[in-house]
VOTOR-821173 format. One record per atom (N, C-alpha, C, O, CB): y, x, z; residue in three letters. Coordinates in steps of 0.05 Angstrom, whole numbers, padded with zeros to 5 digits, always signed. Glycine has a CB too. Layout:
YXZALA;...
//
This chain:
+02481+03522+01957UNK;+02505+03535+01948UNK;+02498+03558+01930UNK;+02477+03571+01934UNK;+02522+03545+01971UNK;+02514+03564+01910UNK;+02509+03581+01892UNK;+02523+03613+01894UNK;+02547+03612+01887UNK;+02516+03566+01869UNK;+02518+03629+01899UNK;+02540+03654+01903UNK;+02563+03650+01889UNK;+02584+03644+01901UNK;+02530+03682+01892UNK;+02559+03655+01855UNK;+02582+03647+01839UNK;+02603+03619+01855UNK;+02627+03621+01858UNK;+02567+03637+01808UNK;+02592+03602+01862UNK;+02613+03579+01864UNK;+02629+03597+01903UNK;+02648+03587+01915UNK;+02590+03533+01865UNK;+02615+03621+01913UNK;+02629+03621+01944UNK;+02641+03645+01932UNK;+02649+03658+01951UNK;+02610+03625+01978UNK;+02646+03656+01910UNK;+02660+03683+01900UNK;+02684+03668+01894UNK;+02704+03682+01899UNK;+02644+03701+01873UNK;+02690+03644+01884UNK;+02716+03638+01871UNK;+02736+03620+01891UNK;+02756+03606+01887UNK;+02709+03623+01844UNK;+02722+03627+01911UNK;+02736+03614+01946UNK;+02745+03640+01961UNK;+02735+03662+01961UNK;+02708+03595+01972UNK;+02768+03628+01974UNK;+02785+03651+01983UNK;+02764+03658+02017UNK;+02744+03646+02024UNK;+02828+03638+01988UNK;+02775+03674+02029UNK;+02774+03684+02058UNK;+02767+03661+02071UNK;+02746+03655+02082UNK;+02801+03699+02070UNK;+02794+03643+02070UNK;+02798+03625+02089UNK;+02775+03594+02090UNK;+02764+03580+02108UNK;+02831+03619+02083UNK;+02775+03593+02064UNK;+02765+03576+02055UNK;+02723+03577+02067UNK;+02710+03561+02079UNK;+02775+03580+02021UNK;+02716+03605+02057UNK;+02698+03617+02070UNK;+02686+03614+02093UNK;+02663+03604+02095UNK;+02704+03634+02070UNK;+02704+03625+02120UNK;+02712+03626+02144UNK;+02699+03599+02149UNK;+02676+03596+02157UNK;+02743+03631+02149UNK;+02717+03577+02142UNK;+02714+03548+02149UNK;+02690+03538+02138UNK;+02686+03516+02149UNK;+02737+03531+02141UNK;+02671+03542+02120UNK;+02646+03539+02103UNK;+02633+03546+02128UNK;+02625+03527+02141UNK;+02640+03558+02075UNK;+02630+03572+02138UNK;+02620+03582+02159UNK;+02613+03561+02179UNK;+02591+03550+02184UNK;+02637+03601+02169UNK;+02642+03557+02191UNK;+02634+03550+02219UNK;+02624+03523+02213UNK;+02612+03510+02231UNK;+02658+03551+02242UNK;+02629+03513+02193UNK;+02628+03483+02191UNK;+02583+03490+02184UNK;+02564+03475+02191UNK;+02659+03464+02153UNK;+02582+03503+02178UNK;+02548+03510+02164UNK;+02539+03526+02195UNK;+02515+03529+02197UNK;+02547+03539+02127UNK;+02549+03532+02209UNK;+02536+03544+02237UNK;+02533+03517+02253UNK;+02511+03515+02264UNK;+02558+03569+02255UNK;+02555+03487+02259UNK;+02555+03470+02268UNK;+02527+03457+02260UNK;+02510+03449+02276UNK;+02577+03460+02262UNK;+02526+03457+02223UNK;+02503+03445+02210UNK;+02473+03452+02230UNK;+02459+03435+02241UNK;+02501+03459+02176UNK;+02469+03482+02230UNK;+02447+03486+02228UNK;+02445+03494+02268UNK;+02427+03508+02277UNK;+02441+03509+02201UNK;+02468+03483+02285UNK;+02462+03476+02315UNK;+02447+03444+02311UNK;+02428+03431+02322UNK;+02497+03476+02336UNK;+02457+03442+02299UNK;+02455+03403+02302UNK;+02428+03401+02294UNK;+02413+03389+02309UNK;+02477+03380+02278UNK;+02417+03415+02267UNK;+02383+03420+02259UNK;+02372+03422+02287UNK;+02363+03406+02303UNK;+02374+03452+02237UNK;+02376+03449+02288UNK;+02361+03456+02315UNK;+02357+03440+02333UNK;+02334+03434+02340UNK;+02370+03473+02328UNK;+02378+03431+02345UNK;+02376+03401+02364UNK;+02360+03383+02359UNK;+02346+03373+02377UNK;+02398+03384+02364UNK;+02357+03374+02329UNK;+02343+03352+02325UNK;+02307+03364+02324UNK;+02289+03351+02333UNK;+02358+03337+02296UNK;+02304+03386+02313UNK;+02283+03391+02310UNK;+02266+03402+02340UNK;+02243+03410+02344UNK;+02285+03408+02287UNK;+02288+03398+02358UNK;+02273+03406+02388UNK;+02269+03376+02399UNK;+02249+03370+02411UNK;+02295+03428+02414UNK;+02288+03358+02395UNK;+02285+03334+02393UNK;+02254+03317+02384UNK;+02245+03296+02394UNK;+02305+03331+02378UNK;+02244+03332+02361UNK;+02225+03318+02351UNK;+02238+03299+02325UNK;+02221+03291+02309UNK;+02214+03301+02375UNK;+02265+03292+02318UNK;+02275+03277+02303UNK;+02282+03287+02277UNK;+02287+03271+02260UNK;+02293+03267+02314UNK;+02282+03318+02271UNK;+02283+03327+02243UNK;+02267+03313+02225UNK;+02244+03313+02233UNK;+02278+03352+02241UNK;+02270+03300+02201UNK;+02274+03287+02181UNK;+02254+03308+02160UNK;+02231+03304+02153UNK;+02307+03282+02177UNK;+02271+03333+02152UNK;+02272+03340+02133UNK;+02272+03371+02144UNK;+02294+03382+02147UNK;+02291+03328+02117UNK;+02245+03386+02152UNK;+02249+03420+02163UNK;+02268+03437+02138UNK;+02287+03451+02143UNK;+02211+03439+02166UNK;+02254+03429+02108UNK;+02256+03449+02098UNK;+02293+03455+02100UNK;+02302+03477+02098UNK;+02241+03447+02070UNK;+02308+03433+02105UNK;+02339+03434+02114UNK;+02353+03466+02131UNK;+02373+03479+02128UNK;+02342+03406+02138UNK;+02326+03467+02149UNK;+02344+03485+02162UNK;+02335+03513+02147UNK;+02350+03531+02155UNK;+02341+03485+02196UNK;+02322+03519+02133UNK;+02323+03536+02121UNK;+02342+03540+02093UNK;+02344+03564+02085UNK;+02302+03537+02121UNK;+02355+03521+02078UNK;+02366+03527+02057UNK;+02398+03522+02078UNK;+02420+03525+02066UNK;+02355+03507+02026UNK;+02397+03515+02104UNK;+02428+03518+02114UNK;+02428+03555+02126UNK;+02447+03570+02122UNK;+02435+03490+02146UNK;+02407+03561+02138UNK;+02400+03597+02156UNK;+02409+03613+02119UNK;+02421+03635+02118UNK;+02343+03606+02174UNK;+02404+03602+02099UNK;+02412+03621+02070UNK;+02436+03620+02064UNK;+02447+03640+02055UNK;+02399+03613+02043UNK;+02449+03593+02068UNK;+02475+03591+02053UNK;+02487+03610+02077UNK;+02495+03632+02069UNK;+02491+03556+02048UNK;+02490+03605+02105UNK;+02502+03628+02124UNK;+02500+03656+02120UNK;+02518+03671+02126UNK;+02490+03626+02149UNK;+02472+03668+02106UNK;+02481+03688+02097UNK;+02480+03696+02069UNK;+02471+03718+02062UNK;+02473+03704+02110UNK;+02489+03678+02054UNK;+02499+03683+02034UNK;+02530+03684+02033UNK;+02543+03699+02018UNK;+02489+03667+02019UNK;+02541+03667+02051UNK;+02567+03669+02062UNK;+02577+03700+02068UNK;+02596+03712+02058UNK;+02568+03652+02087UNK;+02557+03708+02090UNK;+02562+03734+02100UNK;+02565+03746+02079UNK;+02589+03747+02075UNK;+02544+03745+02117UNK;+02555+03757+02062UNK;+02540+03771+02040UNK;+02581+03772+02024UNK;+02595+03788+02012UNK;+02504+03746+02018UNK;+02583+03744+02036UNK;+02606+03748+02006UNK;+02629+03762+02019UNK;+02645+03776+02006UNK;+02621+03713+01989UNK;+02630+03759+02042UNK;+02649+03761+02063UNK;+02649+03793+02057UNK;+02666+03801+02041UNK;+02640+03747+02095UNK;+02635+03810+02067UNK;+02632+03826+02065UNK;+02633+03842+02041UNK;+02629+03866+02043UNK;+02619+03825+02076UNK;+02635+03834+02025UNK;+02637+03843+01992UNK;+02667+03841+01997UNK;+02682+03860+02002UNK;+02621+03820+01962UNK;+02674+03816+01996UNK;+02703+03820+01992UNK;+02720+03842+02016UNK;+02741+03854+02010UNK;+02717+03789+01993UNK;+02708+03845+02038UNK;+02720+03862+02063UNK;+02721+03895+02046UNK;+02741+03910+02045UNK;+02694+03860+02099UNK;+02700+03901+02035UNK;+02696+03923+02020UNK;+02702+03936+02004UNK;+02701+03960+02002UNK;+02687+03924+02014UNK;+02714+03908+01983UNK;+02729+03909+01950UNK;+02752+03914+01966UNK;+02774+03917+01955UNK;+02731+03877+01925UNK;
//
């Protein structure tokens, strides 16, 4: 995800990015305790987009 493209999304829209990207990166975890992760470098570009989320969240709480 790109900052620019989570700046031109509202609150709500945000919010739901969130939880739906916290679900993402339970389910990583699972799999990678599992032994079945595929692809590690995944859970790291999902732990960025979460706080890049934050990042925006908080900008806009501020503005």
């Amino acid at each position: 995800m790109i900052a620019s493209e989570l700046r031109q999304k509202t609150k709500v829209e945000l919010n739901a990015l969130l939880l739906e990207k916290g679900q993402e990166q339970f389910n990583l975890r699972m799999q990678k305790g599992t032994g079945q992760l595929s692809r590690p470098d995944q859970v790291k570009k999902v732990r960025r987009d979460i706080a890049r989320i934050h990042t925006i969240l908080n900008e806009m709480a501020s503005a």
